[in-house]
C-alpha positions, -999 to +999 in steps of 0.1 A: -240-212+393-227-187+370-217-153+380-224-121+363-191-105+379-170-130+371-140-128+342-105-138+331-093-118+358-116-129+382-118-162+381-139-172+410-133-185+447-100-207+445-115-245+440-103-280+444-086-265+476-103-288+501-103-324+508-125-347+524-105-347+552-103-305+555-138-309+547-146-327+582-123-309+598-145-280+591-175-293+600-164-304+633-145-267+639-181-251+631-197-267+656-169-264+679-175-294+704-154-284+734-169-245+729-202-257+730-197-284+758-188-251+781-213-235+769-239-256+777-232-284+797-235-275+827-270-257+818-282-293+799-279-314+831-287-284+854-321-286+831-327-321+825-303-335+847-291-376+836-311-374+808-285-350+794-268-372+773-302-386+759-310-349+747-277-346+725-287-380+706-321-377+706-317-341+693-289-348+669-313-380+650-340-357+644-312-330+628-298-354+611-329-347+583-317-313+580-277-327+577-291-350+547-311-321+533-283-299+530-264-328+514-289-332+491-299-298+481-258-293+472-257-323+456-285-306+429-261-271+434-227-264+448-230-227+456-212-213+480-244-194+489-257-226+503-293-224+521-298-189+503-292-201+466-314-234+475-342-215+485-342-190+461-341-213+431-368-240+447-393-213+469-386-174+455-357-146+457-376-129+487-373-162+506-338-168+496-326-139+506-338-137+543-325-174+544-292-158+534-296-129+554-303-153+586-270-169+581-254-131+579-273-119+610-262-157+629-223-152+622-228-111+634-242-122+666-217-152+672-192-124+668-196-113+708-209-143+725-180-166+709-153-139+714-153-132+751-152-169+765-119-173+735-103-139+751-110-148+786-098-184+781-066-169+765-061-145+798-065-172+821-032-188+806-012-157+813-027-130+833-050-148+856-053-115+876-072-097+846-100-126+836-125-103+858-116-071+840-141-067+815-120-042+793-091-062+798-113-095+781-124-068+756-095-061+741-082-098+739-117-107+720-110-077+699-075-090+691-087-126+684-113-105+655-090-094+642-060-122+634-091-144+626-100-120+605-065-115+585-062-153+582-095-156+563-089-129+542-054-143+538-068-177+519-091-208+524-057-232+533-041-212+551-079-212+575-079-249+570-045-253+578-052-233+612-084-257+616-065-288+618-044-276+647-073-263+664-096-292+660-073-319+665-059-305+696-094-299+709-107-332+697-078-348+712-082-337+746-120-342+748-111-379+733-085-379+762-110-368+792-137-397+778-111-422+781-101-419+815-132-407+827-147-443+816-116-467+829-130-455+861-103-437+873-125-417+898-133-439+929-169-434+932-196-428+906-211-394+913-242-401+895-255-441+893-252-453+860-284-460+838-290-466+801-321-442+806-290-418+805-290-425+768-327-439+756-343-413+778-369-431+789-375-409+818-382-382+792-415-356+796-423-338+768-417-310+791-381-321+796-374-332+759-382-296+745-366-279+776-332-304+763-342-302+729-335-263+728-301-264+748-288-294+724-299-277+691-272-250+699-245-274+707-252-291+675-251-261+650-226-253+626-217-280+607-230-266+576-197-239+568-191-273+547-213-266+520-209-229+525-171-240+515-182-262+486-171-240+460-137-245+468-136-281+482-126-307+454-156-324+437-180-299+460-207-311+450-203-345+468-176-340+490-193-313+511-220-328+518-198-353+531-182-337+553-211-326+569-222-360+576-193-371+591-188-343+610-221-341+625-220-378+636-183-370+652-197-344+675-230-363+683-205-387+698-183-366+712-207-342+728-234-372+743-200-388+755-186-359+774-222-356+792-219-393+803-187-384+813-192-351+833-221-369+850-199-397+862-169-377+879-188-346+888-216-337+912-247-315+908-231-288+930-195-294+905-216-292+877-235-259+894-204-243+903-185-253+873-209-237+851-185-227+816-159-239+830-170-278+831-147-291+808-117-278+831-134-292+864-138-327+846-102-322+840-088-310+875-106-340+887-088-365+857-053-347+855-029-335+879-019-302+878-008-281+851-019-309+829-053-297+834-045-271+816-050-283+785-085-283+790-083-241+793-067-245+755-087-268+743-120-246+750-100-215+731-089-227+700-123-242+698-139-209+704-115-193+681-121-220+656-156-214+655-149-178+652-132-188+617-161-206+605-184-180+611-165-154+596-161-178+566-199-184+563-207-145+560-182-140+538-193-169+515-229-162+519-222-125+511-200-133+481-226-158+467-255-126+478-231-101+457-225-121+428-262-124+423-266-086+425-291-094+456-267-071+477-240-051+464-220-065+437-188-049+456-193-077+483-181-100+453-152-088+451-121-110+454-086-105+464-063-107+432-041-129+447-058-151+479-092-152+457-111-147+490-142-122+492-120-096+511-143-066+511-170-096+532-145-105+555-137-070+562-170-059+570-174-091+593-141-079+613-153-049+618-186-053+629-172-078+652-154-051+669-184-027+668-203-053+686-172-061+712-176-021+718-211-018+722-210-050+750-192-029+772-223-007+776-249-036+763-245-062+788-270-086+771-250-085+736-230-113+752-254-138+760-271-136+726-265-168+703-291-173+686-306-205+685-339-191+670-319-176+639-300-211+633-332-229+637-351-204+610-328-211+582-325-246+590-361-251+585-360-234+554-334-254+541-351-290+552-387-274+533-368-262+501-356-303+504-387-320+512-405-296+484-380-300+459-381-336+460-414-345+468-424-365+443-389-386+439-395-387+471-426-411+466-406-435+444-388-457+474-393-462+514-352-449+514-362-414+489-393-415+510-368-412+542-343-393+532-360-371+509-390-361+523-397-378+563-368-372+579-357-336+566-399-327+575-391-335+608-362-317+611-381-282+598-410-291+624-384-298+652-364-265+645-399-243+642-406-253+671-374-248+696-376-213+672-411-201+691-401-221+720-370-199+728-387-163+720-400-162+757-372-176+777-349-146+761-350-109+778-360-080+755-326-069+743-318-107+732-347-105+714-345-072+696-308-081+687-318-119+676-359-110+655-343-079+648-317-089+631-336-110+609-360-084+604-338-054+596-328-076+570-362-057+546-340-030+544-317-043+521-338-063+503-360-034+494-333-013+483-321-045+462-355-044+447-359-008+439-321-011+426-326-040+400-361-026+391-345+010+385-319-008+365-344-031+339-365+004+333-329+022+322-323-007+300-361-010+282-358+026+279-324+025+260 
């Protein structure tokens, strides 16, 4: 697409940057598979117990419509605006923008509740003493904002440069812990193997959605590839690619890990594990300090999907500011690194407001979300079923891929969206619906701004 802001001297986001390779690497960093192991492990088998693993695969088939509709929706446009250009262009501007604004409020939110386990993963390396003090964790999460922050702004490979340590350190080691978990070095199964483990045929329905919700959370965030497409080589295709591959990856990894964890550990390791499950499996694999590596692996993954979210509200807002939906200012880009530094700015430093305000707001760090992802997921799989419904009807594979599988996607994320409203306290809530919905703010003054502006310009 276009831009209106665009000129000699401001040639665009720096493309043909990215690879296929840098591309997966993305994808795989966005979802961050050893962050969201810790994060929700322990309270996936805790909920549903063996069946654990049968939630992740289960959960990530049925996304996998949504992974193809994002494919095929930048396939028709490479825009770095990603859901929020789709939908504008197939449904209507007002849709479009909260489907961009949902991405904005998403990466806000991530900003406190991926920050703090990163800061207090990086104290437990060297001051042990002061992972309890809350300030002390503060500061460190601040820190982290900040240098994430500066590489973003600094340049799309320099980030993907840091990504590739990150993620294949982190994949390494979960690899690593699969491996020996499975050669049986631990004496006695703690759990009896099944294959219901991973066809879930002791499923309720009760038990799917109650997995279905967890899993949906450790499965998001693959799409900063398309966000990125603008400066990946042959975007178009390669990022949707990416995404793919990446999502498969992490299916494997994360189901694999849940085997895994189930083997070696107890209920009552699992239970007193809690974040910490991927260093238990560890201390029970490695000898100490090797089990160490564990405590890493969870940080740079924490602080590598710290990166991608910056780098999808930056991108979103660039792609909002070109359009002159928000501010044209936020399309601003760096003479030299071409990166939408005013975006990443504001990202940084709302990170830090919201590190401040968890000191006093203790539920700010326990929001993530899962009902924002899911609402501009769905949007995304409807603008794809819609758009292509009637090439859709012209083969059983369009039908599939075109239509079917991203409709159940949409229906799957509406409902673990309504389903998670109750189970959250008020302030989760406010901060999660609110977010969304402060959202008419802007888009009203957008309105009123571009209406103000075509009056000037009949009148003249």
């Amino acid at each position: 697409m276009s831009s209106s802001v665009e000129t000699v001297n401001n040639p665009g986001l720096r493309a043909d940057t990215l690879g296929f390779g840098e591309s997966v690497v993305m994808g795989v960093a966005g979802i961050g598979p050893a962050y969201s192991l810790a994060a929700t492990a322990a309270v996936l088998i805790g909920s549903v117990g063996v069946l654990a693993p049968a939630s992740l695969i289960y959960c990530g088939l049925i996304m996998f419509g949504i992974v193809f509709a994002f494919r095929h929706l930048n396939r028709l446009n490479a825009n770095a605006g990603a859901s929020y250009s789709w939908v504008t262009s197939i449904f209507s501007p007002a849709i479009g923008f909260f489907a961009g604004w949902t991405v904005i409020a998403s990466s806000a939110l991530f900003m406190v509740s991926g920050t703090l386990p990163a800061a207090a993963g990086t104290l437990k390396l060297f001051e042990p003493g002061l992972v309890d003090n809350q300030i002390a964790v503060t500061l460190i999460a601040a820190g982290w904002v900040v240098v994430i922050g500066a590489v973003v702004a600094k340049g799309i490979k320099l980030s993907s440069y840091t990504q590739i340590v990150f993620t294949v350190f982190e994949v390494g080691v979960l690899a690593l812990l699969i491996a020996l978990a499975a050669v049986g070095l631990t004496p006695v199964a703690a759990h009896a193997h099944s294959l219901a483990w991973f066809t879930g045929a002791d499923f309720t329905p009760g038990l799917f959605a109650t997995g279905a919700g967890i899993a949906l959370f450790a499965f998001s965030g693959w799409d900063v590839t398309v966000n990125l497409n603008e400066e990946t080589r042959d975007g178009a295709r390669i990022a949707g690619r990416g995404s793919i591959v990446a999502a498969a990856m992490t299916v494997v990894l994360l189901a694999g890990f849940n085997a895994v964890a189930l083997r070696v550990l107890s209920d009552a390791d699992i239970e007193n594990a809690g974040v910490n499950i991927v260093s238990a499996l560890a201390e029970k694999l490695m000898p100490h300090p090797w089990d160490y590596i564990a405590v890493i692996a969870v940080m740079l993954s924490t602080v590598g999907t710290l990166e991608t979210s910056i780098l999808q509200f930056a991108r979103t807002l660039f792609a909002m500011g070109r359009d002159n939906v928000l501010h044209p200012r936020y399309a601003r880009l760096h003479q030299t690194y071409r990166t939408p530094w005013l975006a990443t700015l504001l990202i940084t430093m709302l990170g830090l407001l919201l590190l401040l305000l968890s000191l006093f707001l203790s539920s700010i760090k326990t929001v993530i979300g899962d009902s924002v992802i899911a609402f501009y997921y769905a949007l995304a799989g409807l603008a794809c079923a819609w758009h292509f419904r009637k090439r859709a009807l012209t083969g059983v594979g369009e039908f599939v891929f075109l239509l079917a599988w991203p409709l159940l996607g949409v229906v799957f994320c509406l409902f673990i969206a309504v389903c998670n409203v109750p189970t959250y306290d008020l302030t989760t809530n406010v901060l999660a619906i609110g977010g969304i919905a402060i959202g008419i703010v802007p888009y009203l003054w957008s309105r009123s701004r571009l209406t103000d502006r075509t009056a000037t310009s009949a009148a003249a």
